[in-house]
C-alpha positions as CSV (number, residue, x, y, z in Angstrom):
1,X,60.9,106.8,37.5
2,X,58.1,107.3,35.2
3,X,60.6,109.4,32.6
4,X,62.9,106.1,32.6
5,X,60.0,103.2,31.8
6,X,58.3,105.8,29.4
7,X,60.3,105.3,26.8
8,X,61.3,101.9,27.3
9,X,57.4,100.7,26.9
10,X,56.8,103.0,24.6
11,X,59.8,101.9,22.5
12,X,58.6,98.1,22.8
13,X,55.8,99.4,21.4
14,X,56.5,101.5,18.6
15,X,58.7,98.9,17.5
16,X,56.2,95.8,17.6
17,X,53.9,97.8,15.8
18,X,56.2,99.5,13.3
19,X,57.2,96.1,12.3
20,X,54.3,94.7,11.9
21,X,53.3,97.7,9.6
22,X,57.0,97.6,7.9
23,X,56.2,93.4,7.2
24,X,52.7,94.3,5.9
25,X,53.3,97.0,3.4
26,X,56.5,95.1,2.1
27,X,54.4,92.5,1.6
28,X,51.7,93.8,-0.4
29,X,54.7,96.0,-2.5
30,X,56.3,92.9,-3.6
31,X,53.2,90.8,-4.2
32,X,52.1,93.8,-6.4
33,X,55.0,93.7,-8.0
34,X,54.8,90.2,-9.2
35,X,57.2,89.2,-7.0
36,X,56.9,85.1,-5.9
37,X,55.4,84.5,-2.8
38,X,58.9,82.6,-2.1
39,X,60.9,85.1,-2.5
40,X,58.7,87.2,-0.4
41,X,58.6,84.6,2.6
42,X,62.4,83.9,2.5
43,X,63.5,88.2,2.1
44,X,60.6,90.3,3.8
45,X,59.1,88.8,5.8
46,X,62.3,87.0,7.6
47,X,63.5,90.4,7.4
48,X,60.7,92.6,8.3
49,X,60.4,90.7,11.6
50,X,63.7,91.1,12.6
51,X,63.9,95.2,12.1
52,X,63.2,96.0,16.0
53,X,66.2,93.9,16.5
54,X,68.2,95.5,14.1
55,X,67.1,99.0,14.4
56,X,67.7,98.7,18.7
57,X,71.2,97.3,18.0
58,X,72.7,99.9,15.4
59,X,70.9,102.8,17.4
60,X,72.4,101.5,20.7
61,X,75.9,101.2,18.5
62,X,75.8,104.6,17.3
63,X,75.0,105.5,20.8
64,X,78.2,103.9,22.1
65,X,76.6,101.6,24.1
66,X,77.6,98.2,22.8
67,X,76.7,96.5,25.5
68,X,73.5,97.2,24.5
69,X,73.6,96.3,21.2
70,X,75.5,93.1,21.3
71,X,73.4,92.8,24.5
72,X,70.4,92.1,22.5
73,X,72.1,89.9,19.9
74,X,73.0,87.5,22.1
75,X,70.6,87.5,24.4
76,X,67.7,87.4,22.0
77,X,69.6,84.2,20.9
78,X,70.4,82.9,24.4
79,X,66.3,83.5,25.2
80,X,65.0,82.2,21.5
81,X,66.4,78.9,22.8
82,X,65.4,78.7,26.5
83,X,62.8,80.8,26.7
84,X,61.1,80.3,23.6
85,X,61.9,77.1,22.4
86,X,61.1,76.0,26.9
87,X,57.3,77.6,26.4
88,X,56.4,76.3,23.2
89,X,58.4,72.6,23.7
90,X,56.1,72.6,27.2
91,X,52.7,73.6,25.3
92,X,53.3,71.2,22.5
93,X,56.5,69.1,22.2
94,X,58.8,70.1,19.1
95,X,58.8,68.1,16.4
96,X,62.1,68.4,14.3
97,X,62.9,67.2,10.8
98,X,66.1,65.5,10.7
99,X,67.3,67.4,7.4
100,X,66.4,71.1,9.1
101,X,68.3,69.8,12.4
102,X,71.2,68.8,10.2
103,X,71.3,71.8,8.0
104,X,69.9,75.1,9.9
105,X,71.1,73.1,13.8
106,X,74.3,73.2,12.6
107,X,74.2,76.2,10.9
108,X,73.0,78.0,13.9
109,X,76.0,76.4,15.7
110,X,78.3,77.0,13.6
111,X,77.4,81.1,13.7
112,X,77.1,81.3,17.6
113,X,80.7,80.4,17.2
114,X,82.1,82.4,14.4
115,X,80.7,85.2,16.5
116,X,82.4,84.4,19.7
117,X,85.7,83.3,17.9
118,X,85.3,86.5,16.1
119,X,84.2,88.9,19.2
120,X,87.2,87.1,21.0
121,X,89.7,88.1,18.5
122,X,89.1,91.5,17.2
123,X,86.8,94.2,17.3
124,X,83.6,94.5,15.0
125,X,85.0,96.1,12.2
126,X,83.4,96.5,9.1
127,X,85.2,93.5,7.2
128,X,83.8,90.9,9.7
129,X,80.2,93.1,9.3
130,X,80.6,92.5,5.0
131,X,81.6,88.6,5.6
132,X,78.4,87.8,7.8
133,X,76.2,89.7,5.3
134,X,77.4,88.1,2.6
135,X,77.1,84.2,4.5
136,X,73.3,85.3,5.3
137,X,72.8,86.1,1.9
138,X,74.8,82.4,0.8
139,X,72.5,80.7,3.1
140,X,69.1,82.6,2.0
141,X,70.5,81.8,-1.9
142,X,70.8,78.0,-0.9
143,X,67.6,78.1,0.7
144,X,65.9,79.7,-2.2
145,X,67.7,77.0,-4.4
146,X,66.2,74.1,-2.2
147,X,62.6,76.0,-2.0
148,X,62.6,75.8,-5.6
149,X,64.2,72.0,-6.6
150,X,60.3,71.2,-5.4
151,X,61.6,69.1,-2.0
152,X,59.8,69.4,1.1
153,X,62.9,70.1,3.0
154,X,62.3,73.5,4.2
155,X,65.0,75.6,5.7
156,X,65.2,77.8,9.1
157,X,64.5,80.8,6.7
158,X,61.5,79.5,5.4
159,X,59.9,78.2,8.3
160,X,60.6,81.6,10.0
161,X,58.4,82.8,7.6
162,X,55.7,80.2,7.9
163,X,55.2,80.6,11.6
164,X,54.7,84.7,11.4
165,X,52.2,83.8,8.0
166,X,50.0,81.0,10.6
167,X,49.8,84.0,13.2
168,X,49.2,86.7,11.1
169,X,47.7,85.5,7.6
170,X,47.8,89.5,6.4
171,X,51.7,88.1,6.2
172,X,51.1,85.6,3.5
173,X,51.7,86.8,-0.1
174,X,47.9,87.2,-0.8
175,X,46.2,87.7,-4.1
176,X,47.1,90.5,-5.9
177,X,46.7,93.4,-3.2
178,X,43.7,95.6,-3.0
179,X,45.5,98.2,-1.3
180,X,47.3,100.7,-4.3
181,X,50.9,100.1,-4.7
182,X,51.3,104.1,-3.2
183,X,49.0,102.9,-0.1
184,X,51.1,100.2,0.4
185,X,54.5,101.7,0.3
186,X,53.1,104.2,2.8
187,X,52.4,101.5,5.0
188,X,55.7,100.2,4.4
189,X,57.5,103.8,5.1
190,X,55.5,104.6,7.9
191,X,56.3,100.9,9.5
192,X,59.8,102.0,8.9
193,X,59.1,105.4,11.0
194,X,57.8,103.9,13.8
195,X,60.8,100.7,14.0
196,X,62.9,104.0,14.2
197,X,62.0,106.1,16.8
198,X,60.9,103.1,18.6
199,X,64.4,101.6,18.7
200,X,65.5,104.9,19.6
201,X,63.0,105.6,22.5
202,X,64.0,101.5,23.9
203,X,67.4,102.4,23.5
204,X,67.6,106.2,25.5
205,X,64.7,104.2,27.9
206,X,67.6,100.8,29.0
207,X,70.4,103.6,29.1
208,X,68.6,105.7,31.1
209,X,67.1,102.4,33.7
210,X,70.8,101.0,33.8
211,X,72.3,104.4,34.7
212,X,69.3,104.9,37.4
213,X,69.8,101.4,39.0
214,X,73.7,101.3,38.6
215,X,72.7,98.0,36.7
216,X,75.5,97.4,33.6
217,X,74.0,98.5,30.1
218,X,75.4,95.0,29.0
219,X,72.8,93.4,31.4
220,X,70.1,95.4,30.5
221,X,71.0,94.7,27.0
222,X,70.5,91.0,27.4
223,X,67.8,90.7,29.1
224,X,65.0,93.1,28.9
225,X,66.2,94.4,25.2
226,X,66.5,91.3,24.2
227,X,63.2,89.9,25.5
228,X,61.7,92.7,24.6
229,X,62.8,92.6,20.6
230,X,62.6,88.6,20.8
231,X,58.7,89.5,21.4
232,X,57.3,88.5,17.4
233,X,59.0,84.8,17.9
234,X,57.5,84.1,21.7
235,X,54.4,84.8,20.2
236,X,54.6,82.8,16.6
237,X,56.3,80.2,18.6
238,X,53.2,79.8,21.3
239,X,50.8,80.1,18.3
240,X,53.1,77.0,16.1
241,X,53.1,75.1,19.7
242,X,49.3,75.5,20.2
243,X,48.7,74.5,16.4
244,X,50.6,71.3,17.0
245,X,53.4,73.0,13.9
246,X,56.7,72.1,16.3
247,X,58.8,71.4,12.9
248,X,57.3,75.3,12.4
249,X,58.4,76.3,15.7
250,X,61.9,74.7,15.6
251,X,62.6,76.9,12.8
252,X,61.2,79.9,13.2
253,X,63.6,79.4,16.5
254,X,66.9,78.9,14.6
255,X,65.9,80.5,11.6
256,X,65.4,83.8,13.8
257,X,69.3,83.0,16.0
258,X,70.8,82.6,12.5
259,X,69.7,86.0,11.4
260,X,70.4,87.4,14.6
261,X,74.0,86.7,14.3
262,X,74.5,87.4,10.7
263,X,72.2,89.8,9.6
264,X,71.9,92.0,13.0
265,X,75.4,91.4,13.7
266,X,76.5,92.0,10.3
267,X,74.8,95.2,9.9
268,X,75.7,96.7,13.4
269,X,79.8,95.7,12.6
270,X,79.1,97.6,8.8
271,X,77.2,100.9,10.4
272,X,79.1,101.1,14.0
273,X,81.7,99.3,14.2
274,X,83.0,98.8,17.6
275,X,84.5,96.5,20.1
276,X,81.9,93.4,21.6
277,X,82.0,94.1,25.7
278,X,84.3,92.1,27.7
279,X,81.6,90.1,30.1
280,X,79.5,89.3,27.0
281,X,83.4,87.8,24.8
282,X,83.8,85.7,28.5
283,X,80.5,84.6,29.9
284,X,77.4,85.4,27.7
285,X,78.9,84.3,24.0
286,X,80.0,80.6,25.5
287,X,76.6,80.6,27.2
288,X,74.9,81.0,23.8
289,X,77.4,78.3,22.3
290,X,76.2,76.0,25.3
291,X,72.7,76.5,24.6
292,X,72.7,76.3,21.3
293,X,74.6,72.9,21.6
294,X,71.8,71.6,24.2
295,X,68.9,72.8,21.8
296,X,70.4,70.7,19.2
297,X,71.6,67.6,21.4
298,X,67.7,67.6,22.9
299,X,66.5,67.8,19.4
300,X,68.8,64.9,18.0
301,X,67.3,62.6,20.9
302,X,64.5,61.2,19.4
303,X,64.1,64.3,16.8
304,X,61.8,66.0,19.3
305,X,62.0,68.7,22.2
306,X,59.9,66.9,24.8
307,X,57.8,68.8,27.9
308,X,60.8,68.0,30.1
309,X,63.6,69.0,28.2
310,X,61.7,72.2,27.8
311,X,61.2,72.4,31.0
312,X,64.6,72.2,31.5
313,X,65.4,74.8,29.0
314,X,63.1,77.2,30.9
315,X,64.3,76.6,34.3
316,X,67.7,77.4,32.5
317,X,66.7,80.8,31.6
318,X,65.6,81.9,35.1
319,X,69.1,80.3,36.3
320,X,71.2,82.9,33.7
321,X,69.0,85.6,34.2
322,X,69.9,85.0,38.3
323,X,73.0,84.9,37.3
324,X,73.8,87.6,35.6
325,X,71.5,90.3,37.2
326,X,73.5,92.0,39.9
């Protein structure tokens, strides 16, 4: 027993920490490099936060188990919305800007779809991996553009980054860094390290725990993977609810599903390509579509996620945990 939730924990863990680390020293690279705190925000730290998701997904794909690597792509979506975005609505209801619901909402919508119409179709190759890159990158370019032309409209991307800067402020591009250039990359590298073997350990940890339990890698995949990687947003979400920032945690919410699909997703099609499981193409991907619609149909009511409807969201993530666990 022991030898199976090991290396699970300890892969949680390791990669928590490691991306911390990895978020920290890239940080403190690119401010000493001159580079603008924008930049930073939009690229590293979006990024950075989003390795133990990445890093569990193409390890789990070059481990031909797909279930567990789409798994934890669409499940850390499918819990973003109801278990996130249900927590922090019912600490503090959500606040949403009309211009980030109509951009990034949509966006977000329009991705959980691609992906099923694409995971439907055909299998993961690499072309479908190069065309969600290059969209992420589109949307972070746009986003940059907006950041710039001095509005206050923020985007997904940018919010993302504000709510892991108000939890962690050793996140925010800060003065130029005390910490060498050399220390700093270490930091970086050694962040890097421990995102690796961590998303290695999680990985051999759910294969090994769905194999003991006779438990489908697919469900494992989706839920405790993906809760498990999803843990940096519950807790900037919670901190953004607390601080009454909703418009912070709405889109450090979507901002973190959008990269999920594109970036993760994108990545795992261009390392290991492969074919998405069959329960996930019929049951989880319209799930995802659903809830995804219902974040976005609560949040046009009134531009705000009240305590209710994320009560309701909540109570829907215990229902499609029940229902999927055998």
């Amino acid at each position: 027993m022991l030898e199976i939730w090991l290396p699970l924990i300890g892969g949680l863990v390791l990669l928590i920490a490691g991306g911390e680390l990895l978020v920290r020293g890239a940080v403190q690279v690119a401010t000493g490099l001159g580079v603008s705190p924008l930049v930073i925000g939009l690229t590293l730290v979006g990024f950075g936060t989003s390795t133990p998701e990445l890093v569990t997904s193409v390890q789990a794909a070059l481990s031909d188990a797909p279930g567990i690597a789409y798994g934890n792509i669409v499940g850390s979506n499918i819990a973003n919305i109801l278990l996130i975005a249900g927590i922090a609505a019912l600490l503090s209801p959500i606040i949403v800007a009309s211009s980030a619901l109509k951009r990034d909402g949509l966006v977000m919508l329009a991705v959980a779809v691609a992906f099923a119409a694409a995971a439907a179709v055909m299998p993961m190759g690499r072309a479908v991996g190069a065309v969600f890159i290059l969209a992420l990158v589109g949307y972070i370019f746009l986003a940059f553009r907006q950041e710039r032309a001095a509005t206050p409209d923020h985007g997904a991307v940018y919010d993302k980054s504000i709510a892991l800067q108000e939890v962690d402020p050793a996140l925010a591009p800060p003065a130029p860094p005390q910490a060498s250039l050399l220390v700093s990359a270490l930091i970086a590298v050694a962040g890097l390290v421990l995102v690796v073997f961590g998303g290695k350990f999680l990985v051999d940890g759910a294969v090994s725990l769905a194999r003991g339990f006779g438990i489908s890698e697919t469900v494992i995949g989706l839920t405790i993977v993906a809760v498990g990687t999803s843990m940096p947003e519950l807790v900037t979400s919670i901190v953004a609810g607390l601080k009454k920032q909703g418009d912070v945690a709405f889109g450090n919410i979507v901002g973190s599903n959008i990269y999920n699909i594109l970036g993760i997703g994108g990545f795992t099609a261009l390392i290991a390509p492969g074919v998405v499981p069959a329960e996930i193409v019929s049951f989880d991907n319209l799930v995802m579509i659903g809830v995804s619609l219902a974040l976005v149909a609560f949040a046009w009511t009134g531009r705000r996620i009240a305590r209710w409807e994320g009560a309701v969201l909540l109570a829907g993530y215990l229902v499609y945990v029940w229902a999927i666990w055998p």
